[in-house]
N, C-alpha and C positions, 0 to 999 in steps of 0.2 A: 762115664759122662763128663766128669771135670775134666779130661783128658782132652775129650771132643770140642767142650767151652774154652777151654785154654786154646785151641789152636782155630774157634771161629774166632776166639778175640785177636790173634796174634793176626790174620787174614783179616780182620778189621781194620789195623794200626797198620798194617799194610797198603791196604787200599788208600787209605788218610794220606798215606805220606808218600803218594805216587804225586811224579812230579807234574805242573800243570801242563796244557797244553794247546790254553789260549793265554793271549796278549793283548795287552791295550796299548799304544805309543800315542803320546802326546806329539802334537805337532800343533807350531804358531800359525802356519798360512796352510787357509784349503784351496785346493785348484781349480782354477775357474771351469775345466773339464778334464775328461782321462786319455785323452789325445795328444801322447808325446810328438808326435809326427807332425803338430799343426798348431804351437802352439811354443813360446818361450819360457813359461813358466817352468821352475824348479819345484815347485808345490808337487805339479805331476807327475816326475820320474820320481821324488819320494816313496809316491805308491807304488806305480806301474813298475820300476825298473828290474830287471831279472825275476821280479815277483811274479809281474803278471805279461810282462813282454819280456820278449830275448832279441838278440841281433846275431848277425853273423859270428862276430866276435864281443867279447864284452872286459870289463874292466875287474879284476881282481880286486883284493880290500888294500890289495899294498900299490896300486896303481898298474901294474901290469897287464899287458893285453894279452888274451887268452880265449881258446876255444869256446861259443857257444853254439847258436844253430849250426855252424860249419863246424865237423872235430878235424879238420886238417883242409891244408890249399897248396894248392902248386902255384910258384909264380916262375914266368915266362925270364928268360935272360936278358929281354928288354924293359921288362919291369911293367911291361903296358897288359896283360893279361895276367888272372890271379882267376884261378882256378879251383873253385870251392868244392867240396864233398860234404855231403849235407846229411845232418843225422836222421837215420833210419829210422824207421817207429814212431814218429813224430806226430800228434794231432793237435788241431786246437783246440780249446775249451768248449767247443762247443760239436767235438765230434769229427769233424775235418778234418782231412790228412794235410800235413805239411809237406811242399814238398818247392821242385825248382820255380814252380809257375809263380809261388808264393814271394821268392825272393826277388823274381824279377818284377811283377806288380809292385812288390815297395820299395824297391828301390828306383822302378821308371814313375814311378807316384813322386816321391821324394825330391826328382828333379827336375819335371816338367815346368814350363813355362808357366802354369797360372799354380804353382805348388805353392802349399802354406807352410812349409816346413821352416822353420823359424832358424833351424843353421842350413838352406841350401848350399852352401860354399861347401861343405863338407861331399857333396855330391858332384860339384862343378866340373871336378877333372874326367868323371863316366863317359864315353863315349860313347857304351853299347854294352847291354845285358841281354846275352843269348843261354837258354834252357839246352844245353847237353843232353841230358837227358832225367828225368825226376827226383836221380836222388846230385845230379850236378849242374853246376851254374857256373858260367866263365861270363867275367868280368873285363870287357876292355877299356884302358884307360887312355885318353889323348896324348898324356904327356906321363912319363915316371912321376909317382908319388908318395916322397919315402912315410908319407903319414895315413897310408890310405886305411892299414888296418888299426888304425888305433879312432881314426873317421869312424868307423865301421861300428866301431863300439860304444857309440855315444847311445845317448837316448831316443835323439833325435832321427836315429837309424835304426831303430827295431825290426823285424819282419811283423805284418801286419796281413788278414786274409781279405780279399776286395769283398768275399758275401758281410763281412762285420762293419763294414767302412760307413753304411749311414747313420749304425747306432755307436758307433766307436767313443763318441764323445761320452756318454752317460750309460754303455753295456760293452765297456771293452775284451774281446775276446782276440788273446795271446795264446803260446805257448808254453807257459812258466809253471813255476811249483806250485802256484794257488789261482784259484782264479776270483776273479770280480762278483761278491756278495748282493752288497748292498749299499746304497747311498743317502742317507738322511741327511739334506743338504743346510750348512751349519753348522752340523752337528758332530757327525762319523762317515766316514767311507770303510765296510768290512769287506775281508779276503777271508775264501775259506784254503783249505788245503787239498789240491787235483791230484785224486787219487789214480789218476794215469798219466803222472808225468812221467815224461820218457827219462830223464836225467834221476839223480839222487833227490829223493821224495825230502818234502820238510818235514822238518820236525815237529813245527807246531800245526795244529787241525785250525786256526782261528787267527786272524790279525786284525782288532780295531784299530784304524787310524782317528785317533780326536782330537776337535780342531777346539785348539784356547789360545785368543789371540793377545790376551792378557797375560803380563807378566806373572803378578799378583795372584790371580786365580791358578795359573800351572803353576807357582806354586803349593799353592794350599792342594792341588789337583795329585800332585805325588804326596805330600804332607801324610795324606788321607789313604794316600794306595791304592784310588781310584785310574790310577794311570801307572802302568810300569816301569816305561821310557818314555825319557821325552829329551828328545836332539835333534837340532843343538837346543838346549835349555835358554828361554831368552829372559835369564834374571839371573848374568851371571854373579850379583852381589850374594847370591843365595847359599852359591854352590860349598862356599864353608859350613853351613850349616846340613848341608848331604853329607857333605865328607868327613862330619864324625859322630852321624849316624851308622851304625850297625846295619839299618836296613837299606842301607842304598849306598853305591857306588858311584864316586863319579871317573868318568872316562875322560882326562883331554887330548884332543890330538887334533889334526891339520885338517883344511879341508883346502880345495881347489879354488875358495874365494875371495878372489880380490875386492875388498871392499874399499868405493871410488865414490865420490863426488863427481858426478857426471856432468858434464858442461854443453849445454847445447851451442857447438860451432858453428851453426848457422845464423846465430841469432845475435844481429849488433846489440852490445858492443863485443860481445862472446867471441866475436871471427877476428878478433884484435890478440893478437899470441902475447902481446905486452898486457893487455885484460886478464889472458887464463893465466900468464906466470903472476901477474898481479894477484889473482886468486891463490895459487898455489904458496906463494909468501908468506898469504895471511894466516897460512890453516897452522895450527898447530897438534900433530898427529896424535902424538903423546897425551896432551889431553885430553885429546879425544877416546882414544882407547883408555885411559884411567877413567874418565870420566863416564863412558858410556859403557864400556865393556867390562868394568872393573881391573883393567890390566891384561886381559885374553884378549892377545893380539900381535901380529907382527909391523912393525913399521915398513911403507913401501915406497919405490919413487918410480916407479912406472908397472904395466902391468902384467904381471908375472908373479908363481910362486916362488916365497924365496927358499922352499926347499928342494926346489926344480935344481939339478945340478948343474942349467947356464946360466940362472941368476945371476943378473949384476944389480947390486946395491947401487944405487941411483939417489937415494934420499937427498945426499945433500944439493943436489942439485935444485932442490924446492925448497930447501929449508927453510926453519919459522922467522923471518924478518917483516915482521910488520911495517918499517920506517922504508926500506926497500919496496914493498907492495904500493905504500902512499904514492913513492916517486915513480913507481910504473904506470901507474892511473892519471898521475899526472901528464907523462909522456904520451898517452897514450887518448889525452883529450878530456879525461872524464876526474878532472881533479876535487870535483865535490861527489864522486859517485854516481850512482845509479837505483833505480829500482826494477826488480827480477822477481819471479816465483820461484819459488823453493817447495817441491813437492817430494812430499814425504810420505812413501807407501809403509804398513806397518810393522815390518819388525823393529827391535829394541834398539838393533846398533844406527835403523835408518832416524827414527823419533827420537832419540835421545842424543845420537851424534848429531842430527840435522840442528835440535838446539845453541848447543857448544857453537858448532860451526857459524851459523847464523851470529852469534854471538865476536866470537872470531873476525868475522866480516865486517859487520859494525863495526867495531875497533878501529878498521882502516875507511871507514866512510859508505860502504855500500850500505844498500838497503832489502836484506831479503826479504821476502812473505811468506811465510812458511804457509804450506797446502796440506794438511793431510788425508791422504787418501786410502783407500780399500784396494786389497792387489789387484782387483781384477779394474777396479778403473784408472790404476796406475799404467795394467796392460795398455790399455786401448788408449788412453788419452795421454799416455807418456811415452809408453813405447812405440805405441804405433802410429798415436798421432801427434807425436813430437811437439807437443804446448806444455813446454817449461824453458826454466831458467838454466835451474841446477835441478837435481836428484839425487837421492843415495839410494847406491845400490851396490850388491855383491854379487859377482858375476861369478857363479860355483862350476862353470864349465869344466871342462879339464882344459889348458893349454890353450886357452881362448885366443892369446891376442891376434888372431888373423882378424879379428873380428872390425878392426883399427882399419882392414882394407878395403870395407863394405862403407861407401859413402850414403850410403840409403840407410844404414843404423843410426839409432834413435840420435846418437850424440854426434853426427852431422861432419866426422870429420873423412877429409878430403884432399888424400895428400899422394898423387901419382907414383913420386918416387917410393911411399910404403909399399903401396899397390903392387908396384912391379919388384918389390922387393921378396913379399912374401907369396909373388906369383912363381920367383925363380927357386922361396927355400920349399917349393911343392913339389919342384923337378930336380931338388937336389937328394940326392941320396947317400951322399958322404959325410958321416959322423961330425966330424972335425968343422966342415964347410957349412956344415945346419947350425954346427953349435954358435958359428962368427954372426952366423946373418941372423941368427935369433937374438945374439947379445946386440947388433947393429939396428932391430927392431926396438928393442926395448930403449937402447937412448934416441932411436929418432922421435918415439912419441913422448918422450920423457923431456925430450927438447923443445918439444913441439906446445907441453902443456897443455895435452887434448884436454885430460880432467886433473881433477885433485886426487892423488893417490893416498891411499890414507892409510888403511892396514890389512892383512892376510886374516882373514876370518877363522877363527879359532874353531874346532867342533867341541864344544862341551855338551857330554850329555851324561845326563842322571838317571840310572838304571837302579831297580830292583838288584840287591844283592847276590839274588840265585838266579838272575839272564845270564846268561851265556851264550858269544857266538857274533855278539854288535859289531858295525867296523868302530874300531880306533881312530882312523882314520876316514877324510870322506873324497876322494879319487875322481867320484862323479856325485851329482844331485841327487843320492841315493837314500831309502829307508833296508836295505837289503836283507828281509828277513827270512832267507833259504835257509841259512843256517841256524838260529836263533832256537835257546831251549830254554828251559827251566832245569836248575838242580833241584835235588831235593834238599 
């Protein structure tokens, strides 16, 4: 009988010390809906991406593009046809087989004339999507574009099924490793884990996402170990105090964000390039990253990462001369300044840098107002309906700056020669010749003074000791919890 007790207890302290196999992530911004396809928010590929939607192709944790709904493609020797092979066994969450009809519904979704797809350019160069037959889809393109499958892999290009398209926003059904739980709005968005995923199953059965828009409080929010992750953490003065705790780790590494002072070009005196370098004089980056970010950050002078390997360091070409800034306002008509709105949606580097900055600007005679607002009426009344001054923002895309060739983007700028510049590096395909005309991109808007370049947004996040599986990195606007476990 002791024999027997000895080994229910040992099968006790066993069972105790099995590892978990749900999670909670903290997160500052929740998404105004679950519709990557319709919608610029980064809040919502946090959830959604490879979690709960997949795309053709997708993005690795180290930035590389890699097989997903498609595992291989042919491309034609004119570069205009790309020839997808589509994974077998495939359903959606809701029972549904995956197959070609599906990739051509969202991708001819994605580009049509009244589409709300918030990167349509990424789509602009398709010609024509024809169904081969259901487990293949060929792809014609108008012109070569050596960027198509890395296009492919955004967020904004998931495969999507047309039966789920009117409840998509609030019951999104993918094909990913979990699917769409539950939404207590404020509060949480849960994923459970889809016990018939065709690819490598997750490891965890549960993902809460919880929303603390508060620095203060996600603090006290992991303090307590009510929260397991939370990245990027927006209290990076904290993060020394994780980092020599025992129960938590902190992560740092890069992410795809350029974080800008946005300038609306459209808006006298803002359409005055002696104005935007006027602005860009005044800012001083440095403080701003000490001051707002506690020192997590890269200094930037146009927009690009700088661990991108065409990077050109650009900084001094804006650099901090206040006395300079004076005499450009002055040339420029506006030698006592001006008054503008300065709208500040919530995260810590956009409120607390937007301070500095505002601060900053006074110095040389402007007059900002600072606005602060909630993301989703930053959405709609900033991004989309263009009534501001200035904004901060960090734009976590991957390899955005085509974005500079869209004169209908929120920051209004409108410059032909970009235009046509980053229409021709679509049809270039040689290594060398992308690399000139992306360095040739980056000082024309850094010349140009579209906005205030400010600095490369840092990923810090604050994990429980026993996660394993996080990116280090963040490639795309991602939470990507496929891989993600618990030690014991």
């Amino acid at each position: 009988m002791a024999g027997l007790a000895s080994a229910l207890a040992l099968t006790a302290g066993l069972a105790a010390a099995a590892p978990k196999t749900d999670i909670t992530v903290g997160q500052q911004l929740e998404p105004p809906h679950l519709d990557p396809t319709s919608a610029a928010a980064g809040a919502i590929d946090a959830v959604v991406y490879s979690n709960i939607f997949e795309g053709l192709t997708r993005f690795a944790s180290d930035g590389s593009v890699i097989p997903g709904l498609a595992t291989s493609w042919d491309i034609s020797g004119d570069g205009l046809e790309y020839t997808f092979h589509l994974a077998e066994g495939v359903k959606f969450h809701d029972g549904t087989d995956f197959d070609a009809e599906d990739v051509k519904f969202s991708l001819d979704r994605a580009r049509a004339e009244d589409s709300a797809n918030a990167q349509k350019g990424l789509f602009s160069s398709i010609a024509s999507v024809d169904v081969v037959d259901p487990m293949t889809v060929k792809v014609t393109l108008s012109a070569p574009n050596g960027m198509f499958l890395f296009n492919m892999a955004w967020g904004d290009a998931v495969i999507v099924a047309p039966e789920s398209i009117e409840t998509i926003k609030t019951d999104p059904i993918g094909t990913g490793a979990f699917k769409f739980s539950n939404w207590v709005q404020g509060d949480r968005i849960e994923i459970e884990k889809n016990p018939d995923y065709w690819g490598t199953p997750a490891k965890l059965d549960k993902v809460t996402f919880k929303y603390i828009s508060d620095p203060t409080a996600a603090f006290a929010a992991m303090m307590a170990e009510d929260v397991d992750v939370f990245g990027p953490f927006p209290a990076p003065e904290n993060l020394p105090q994780f980092d020599v705790d025992p129960r938590f780790k902190v992560l740092v590494g890069s992410t795809e964000g350029e974080t800008i002072l946005a300038i609306n070009n459209r808006e006298a005196p803002f359409d005055n390039v002696k104005v935007r370098e006027a602005v860009a004089h005044a800012i001083n980056r440095q403080e701003i990253i000490d001051g707002a970010m506690f020192g997590y950050g890269t200094p930037i002078g146009t927009h690009f990462a700088p661990h991108n390997p065409d990077y050109v360091d650009l900084t001094s070409l804006s650099n901090y001369d206040p006395e300079l800034s004076k005499k450009l306002l002055a040339e420029a008509g506006v030698p006592e300044g001006f008054q503008f709105k300065m709208t500040l949606p919530p995260p810590s580097y956009a409120r607390r840098g937007g301070e500095i900055i505002a601060a900053q600007l006074r110095a040389v005679g402007l007059d900002p107002q600072i606005e602060n607002v909630e993301w989703a009426q930053w959405l709609e009344s900033t991004f989309k309906g263009h009534d501001f001054g200035m904004t901060i923002v960090s734009h976590t895309e991957p390899m955005d700056i085509g974005i500079y060739a869209n004169p209908d983007y929120y920051f209004g700028y409108d410059n032909p020669d970009f235009q046509k510049l980053m229409s021709d590096l679509n049809l270039e395909t040689d290594a060398a010749v992308r690399s000139d005309m992306l360095k040739q991109a980056q000082e024309m808007i850094a010349k140009d003074f579209v906005n205030g370049f400010l600095f490369q947004l840092a990923l810090t996040t604050v994990a429980n000791a026993k996660v394993e599986g996080l990116w280090l990195n963040a490639p795309t606007q991602a939470a990507d919890m496929t891989s993600v476990y618990w030690t014991e």
